[in-house]
C-alpha angles and dihedrals in degrees: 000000000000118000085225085054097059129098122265087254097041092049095051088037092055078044093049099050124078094263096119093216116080095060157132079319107046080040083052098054086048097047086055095048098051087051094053087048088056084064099047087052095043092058099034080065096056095042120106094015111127099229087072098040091126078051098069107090085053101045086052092051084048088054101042089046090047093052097059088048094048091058092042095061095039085055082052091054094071094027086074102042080053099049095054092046086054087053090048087056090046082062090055089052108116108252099178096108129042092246089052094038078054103051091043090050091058108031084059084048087059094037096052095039088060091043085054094055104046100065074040089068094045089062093050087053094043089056093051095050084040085067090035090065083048089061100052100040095102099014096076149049106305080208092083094035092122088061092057094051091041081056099051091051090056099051081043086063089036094054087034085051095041093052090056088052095055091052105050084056097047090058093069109049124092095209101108088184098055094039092054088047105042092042087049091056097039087043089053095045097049089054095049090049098044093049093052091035091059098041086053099054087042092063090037099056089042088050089058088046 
């Protein structure tokens, strides 16, 4: 059974035991889609209304957008989860012999690389929902303000998650290359999504006020 396919309870139960996946990156993928789902609902509520009539092409770009995020994320949610439970057989692979000392070298090199890459891909998702919940801020019902900025906190944790999980990973490959390539563009990412993260809660919280 997929880990996206469990009950509320079930998921932060398996979370909670001493089983180490799921874990901070699988969170982080749900963080992010919960954030992203904040958005969905946020414009679903303003849809339809007719003060924002001249809004509604663009509410329905932000939740079709949204959607595709939405599964995106969810599918991450179990990649990961995957990812670090391929890393845990490369550790049962034989290393007695060289050839075997090889082949288990290289077959840990893939696995974490995949594993770097896929908390990689959360923080792309979580920057575009991040704009997505720019684009929305002004464009629909002030009553549900405090979900957008509630959504943009989430994916917040889940860019700020993701980016840990990157790292660890990245601590443990010898590829220098792909190191330097994969932490520039997280890094950048993380900058980008934290600036607006943080612009967009700003307004939010001086709009309640």
């Amino acid at each position: 059974m997929l880990l996206s396919e469990y009950r509320i309870k079930e998921f932060v139960d398996e979370l909670a035991s001493k089983s180490p996946a799921p874990g901070g990156g699988s969170a982080s993928a749900l963080a992010g889609a919960m954030g992203i789902s904040l958005a969905s609902m946020v414009a679903n509520l303003t849809s339809g209304k007719e003060k924002f009539k001249d809004r509604e092409p663009l509410l329905q770009e932000i939740l079709l957008e949204a959607k595709k995020i939405k599964e995106s994320l969810v599918t991450l949610i179990d990649r990961d989860t995957d990812a670090f439970n391929k890393v845990a057989e490369v550790l049962k692979m034989p290393r007695e012999t060289e050839e075997q000392k090889k082949a288990r070298s290289e077959a840990m090199e893939q696995a974490l690389k995949e594993a770097a890459v896929i908390p990689l891909t959360v923080m792309e998702e979580c920057l575009k929902a991040i704009r997505l919940h720019e684009k929305a801020l002004g464009n629909t019902t002030t009553s549900a303000l405090s979900d957008l900025g509630v959504g943009v906190l989430c994916l917040k944790a889940a860019l700020y998650g993701a980016w840990l999980n990157v790292k660890i990973n990245l601590n443990s490959i010898k590829d220098a290359k792909f190191v330097e390539d994969v932490e520039k563009k997280a890094r950048a990412i993380l900058k980008q999504g934290t600036e607006l993260a943080d612009g967009l809660y700003q307004k939010i919280e001086e709009a309640l006020a």
